[in-house]
N, C-alpha and C positions, 0 to 999 in steps of 0.2 A: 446601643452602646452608651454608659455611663460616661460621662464627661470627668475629665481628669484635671484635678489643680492643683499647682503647685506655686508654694508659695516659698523667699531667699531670704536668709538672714547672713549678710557674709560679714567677714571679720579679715583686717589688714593689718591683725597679728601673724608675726612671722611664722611660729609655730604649730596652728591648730590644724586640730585634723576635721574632716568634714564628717557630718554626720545627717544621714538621707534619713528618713522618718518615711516609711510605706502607709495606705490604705487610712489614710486621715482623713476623718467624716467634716463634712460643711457645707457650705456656699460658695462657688464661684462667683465670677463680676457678673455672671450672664444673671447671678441670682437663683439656680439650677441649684438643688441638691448632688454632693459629690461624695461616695465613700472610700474611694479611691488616689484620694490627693496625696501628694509627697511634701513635706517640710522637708528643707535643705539649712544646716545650722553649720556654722563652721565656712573656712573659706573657699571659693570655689575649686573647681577640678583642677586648672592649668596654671592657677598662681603659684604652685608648691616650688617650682624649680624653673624658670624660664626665665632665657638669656638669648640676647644675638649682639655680635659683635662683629659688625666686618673695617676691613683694613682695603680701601682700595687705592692704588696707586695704577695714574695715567703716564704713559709717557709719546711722546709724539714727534713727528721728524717728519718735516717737509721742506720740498726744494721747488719756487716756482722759477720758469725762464719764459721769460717776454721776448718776442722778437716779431715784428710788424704788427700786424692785427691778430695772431697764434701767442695765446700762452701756455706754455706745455707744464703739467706740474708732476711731484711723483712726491710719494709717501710712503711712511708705516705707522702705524700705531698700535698701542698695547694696552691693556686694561686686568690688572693683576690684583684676587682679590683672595683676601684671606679671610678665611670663617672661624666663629667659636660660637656655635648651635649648642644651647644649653637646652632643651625642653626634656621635659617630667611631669607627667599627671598624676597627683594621687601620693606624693613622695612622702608627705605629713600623713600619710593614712586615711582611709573613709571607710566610717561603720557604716553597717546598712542593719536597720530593723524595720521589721516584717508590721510593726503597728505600734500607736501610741502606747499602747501598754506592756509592750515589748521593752521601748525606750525608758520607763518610768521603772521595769522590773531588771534592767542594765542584762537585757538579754538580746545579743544583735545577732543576724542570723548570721553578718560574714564581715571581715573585717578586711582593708583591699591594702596593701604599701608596696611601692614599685620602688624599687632600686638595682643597682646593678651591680655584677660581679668585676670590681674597677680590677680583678687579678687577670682577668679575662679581658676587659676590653680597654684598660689604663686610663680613660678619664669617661665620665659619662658622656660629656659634649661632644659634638661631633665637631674635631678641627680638622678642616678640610681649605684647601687649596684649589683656586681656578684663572686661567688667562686665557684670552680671547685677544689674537693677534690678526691684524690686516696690514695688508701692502695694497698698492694701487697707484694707476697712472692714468693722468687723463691729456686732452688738450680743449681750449677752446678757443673757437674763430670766431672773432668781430666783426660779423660781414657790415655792420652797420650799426650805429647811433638806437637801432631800434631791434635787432636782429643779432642774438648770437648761438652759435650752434657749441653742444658742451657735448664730447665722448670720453667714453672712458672704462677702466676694467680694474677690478676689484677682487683681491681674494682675502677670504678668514679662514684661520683656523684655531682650533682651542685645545687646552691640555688641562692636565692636574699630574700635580706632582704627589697628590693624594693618592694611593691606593688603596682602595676596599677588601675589607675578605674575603675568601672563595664561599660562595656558599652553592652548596652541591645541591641545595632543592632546586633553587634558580636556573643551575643546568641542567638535574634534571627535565624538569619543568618546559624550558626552553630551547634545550641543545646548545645553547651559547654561556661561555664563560663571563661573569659579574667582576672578577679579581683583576681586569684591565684597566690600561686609562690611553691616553691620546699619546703621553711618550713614552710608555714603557711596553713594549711589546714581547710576547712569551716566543 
């Protein structure tokens, strides 16, 4: 097997599209002949469109009672988070040519731009919603200065006010429906 090199020229212009250069003859580090190396010109794959933004809001509520060496306590608490998932590879476009003299004669073999139908899905980012809620009560006993015993029980549950599309491969696929969430039940 021929050893394969590729070498990156990136650029943190907003706008450029990438451009792959295939079967570029040279030398790798190892010092090996290679006629198969890739030049990469232009910015990389996943800088074209990538965003995260989350919104978390805690809230919390606790009651303890002391009474001799027993402190008994009880709880809830809530963890509520809002998403704005921007990712996009490829959004600024990426040629790809088959060889340096492919690139010099402005002949690419394919030309790649991902974008989306926003009539169809309304914004590209994925804004999505999630909370993770717990209640709980414990007690613990002071048997001593050196010794104390902690019990207690615990419950979580989570939700999204987000709901997904149906997608009918997924059931088929699965036999279970994708279009649900934790409160809205069909």
């Amino acid at each position: 097997m021929v050893p394969r090199q590729t070498g990156s020229i990136y650029s943190d212009e907003q706008y450029s599209a990438r451009i792959d250069i295939f079967n570029v003859h040279g030398v790798n580090q190892g010092g090996a002949n290679v006629a198969n190396g890739v030049v990469v010109l232009g910015t990389e794959r996943f800088r074209h469109g990538n965003q995260i933004n989350v919104d978390t809001k805690n809230y919390s509520a606790n009651v303890d009672y002391a009474k001799g060496n027993f402190t008994y306590s009880v709880g809830a608490d809530m963890e509520d988070n809002s998403y704005y998932n921007l990712f996009r590879q490829f959004s600024y476009g990426v040629f790809n040519y088959a060889s340096p003299a492919d690139f010099l004669a402005d002949k690419p073999v394919s030309f790649q731009r991902n974008f989306t139908d926003l009539a169809k899905k309304g914004d590209y980012a994925d804004i999505s919603q999630y909370t993770q809620t717990g209640v709980y009560a414990k007690a613990k006993w002071d048997y001593s200065s050196r010794l104390n015993i902690l019990a207690g029980i615990r419950y979580d549950w989570s939700g999204s006010d987000t709901r997904p599309a149906f997608n009918q491969q997924f059931l088929t696929d699965t036999g279970m429906r994708n279009d649900g969430n934790r409160r809205w039940r069909d």
